[in-house]
C-alpha positions, 0 to 999 in steps of 0.5 A, spaced: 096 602 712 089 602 713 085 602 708 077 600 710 073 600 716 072 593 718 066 595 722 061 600 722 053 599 723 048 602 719 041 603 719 036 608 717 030 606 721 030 604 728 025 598 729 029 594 735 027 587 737 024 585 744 029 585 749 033 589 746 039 590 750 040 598 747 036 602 742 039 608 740 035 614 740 038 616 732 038 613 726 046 612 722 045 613 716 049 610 710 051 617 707 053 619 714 058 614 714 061 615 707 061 623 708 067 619 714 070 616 710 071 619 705 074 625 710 078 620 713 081 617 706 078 610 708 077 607 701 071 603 704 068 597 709 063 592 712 056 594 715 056 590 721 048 587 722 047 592 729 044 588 735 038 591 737 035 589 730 037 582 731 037 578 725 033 582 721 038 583 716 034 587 710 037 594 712 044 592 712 041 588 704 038 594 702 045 599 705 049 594 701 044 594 695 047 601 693 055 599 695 060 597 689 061 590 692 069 590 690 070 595 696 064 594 701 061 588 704 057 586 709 056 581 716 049 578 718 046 577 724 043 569 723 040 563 727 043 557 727 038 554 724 037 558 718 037 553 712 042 553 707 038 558 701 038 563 705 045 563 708 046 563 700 042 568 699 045 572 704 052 571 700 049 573 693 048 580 696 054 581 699 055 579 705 061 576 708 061 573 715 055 571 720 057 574 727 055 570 733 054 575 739 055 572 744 057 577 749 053 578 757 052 570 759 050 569 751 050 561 749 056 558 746 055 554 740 058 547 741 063 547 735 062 539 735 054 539 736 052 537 729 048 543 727 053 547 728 057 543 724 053 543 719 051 551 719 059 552 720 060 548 713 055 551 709 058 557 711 065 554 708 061 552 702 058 560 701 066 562 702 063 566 708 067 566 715 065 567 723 065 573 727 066 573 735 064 577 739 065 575 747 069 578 754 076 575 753 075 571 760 069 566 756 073 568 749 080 564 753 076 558 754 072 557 747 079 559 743 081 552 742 073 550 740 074 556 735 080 554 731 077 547 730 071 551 726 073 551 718 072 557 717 077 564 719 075 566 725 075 573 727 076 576 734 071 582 735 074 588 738 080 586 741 077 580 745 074 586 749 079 586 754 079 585 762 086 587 764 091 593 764 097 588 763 098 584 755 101 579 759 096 578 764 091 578 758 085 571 759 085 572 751 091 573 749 093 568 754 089 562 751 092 565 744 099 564 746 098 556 747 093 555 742 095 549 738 093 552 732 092 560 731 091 559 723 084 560 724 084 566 727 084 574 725 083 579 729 079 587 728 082 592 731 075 597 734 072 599 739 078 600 744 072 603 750 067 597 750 072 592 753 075 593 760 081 595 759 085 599 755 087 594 749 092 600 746 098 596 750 096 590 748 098 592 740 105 589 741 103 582 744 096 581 740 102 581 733 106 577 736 100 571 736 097 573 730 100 577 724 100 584 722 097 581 715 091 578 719 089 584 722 083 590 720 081 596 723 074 598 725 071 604 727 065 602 731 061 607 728 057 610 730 059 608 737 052 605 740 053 607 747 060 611 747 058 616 741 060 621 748 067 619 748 068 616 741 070 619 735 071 616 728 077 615 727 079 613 734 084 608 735 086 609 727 092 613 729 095 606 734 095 602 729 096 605 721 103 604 723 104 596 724 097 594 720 096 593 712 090 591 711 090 590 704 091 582 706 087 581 711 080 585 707 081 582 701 081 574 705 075 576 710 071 580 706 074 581 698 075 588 698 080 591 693 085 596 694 082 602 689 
């Protein structure tokens, strides 16, 4: 059973930052996606800091200002150098997660590069976790780099998918011979922003990561694809094999109403 959107993005303004890869020609507001959840009986969810604002997180801080924290929560988008009371002030307002973009040739943090490291165990000490968003060619390879991080490493949308076939997945490949999968959890949206249709790839993915390790997210409000999605796209595949009351209260310390 579903009971939260694990990632929408919400916004009131657009003020995109230079070199923006896509700004959208409307506002998302946050009452728009309560009145969807509420018609979907979704009980509630992360706001996921939006790519075209960069890393100025204030519209996801003053979205999450108005939320009941035991339900909704947040995950920012931050430099690697951000110091160590910002990442806290971050956490004392909600925020959960950091999400590294790394999609479109996008550097790759060195995990073993000592300011990684550092921002990484912060993270730690805050009780926050990382999210990655990466093509699942270049995710294949930065697996095993990943599962070394001490924090719970969340796989964005399915691991954007390159193939047809599950068992000729790079991704879900390099998942099955990663020596420790402990780390990884894995959020279940945004099935056209990969290059494949993911939905055959539910039964492969659980076999690697557990159904108490997943979360579903609507990818709202679509950026991009708002012709072709819909809120609750992909809701329908997964409620049957996915409770998320485990993996939401982990990650994001939401709790079942």
């Amino acid at each position: 059973m579903i009971q939260f959107d694990c990632h929408a993005h919400v916004y009131e303004r657009i003020q995109s930052v230079a070199g923006a890869r896509y700004v959208p020609d409307r506002p998302a507001p946050l009452a728009a996606w309560r009145a969807l959840q509420a018609e979907h009986g979704i009980r509630g969810g992360v706001i996921v800091q939006v790519s075209f604002l960069g890393t100025d997180n204030s519209q996801l801080l003053a979205a999450l200002a108005g939320l009941d924290r035991r339900h909704f929560a947040g995950v920012a988008v931050v430099d690697l150098a951000t110091p160590e009371h910002k990442l806290a002030v971050l956490a004392e307002n909600g925020v959960k997660a950091v999400r590294w973009n790394l999609i479109s040739g996008a550097p790759l943090p060195h995990v073993d590069d000592p300011a990684t490291r550092r921002f990484v165990d912060t993270l730690a000490a805050l009780g926050m976790h990382v999210e990655v968003q990466l093509e699942s060619g270049r995710l294949a390879d930065y697996l095993e780099p990943l599962s070394t991080l001490p924090v719970p490493v969340v796989i964005d949308h399915l691991g954007l998918p390159a193939s047809p076939d599950p068992a000729r997945e790079p991704w879900l490949e390099a998942l099955s011979i990663c020596r420790n999968r402990d780390r990884f959890f894995a959020k279940m949206s945004a099935p056209y922003r990969g290059r494949a249709d993911p939905r055959p790839h539910l039964e492969r993915l659980l076999e690697l990561v557990s159904a108490d390790r997943c979360v579903w997210g609507s990818d709202w409000p679509h950026t991009r694809h708002d012709d072709v999605a819909t809120y609750a796209g992909y809701l329908a595949d997964i409620s049957d094999h996915v409770d998320d009351a485990t993996a939401a209260k982990v990650l994001y310390g939401l709790e079942v109403q």
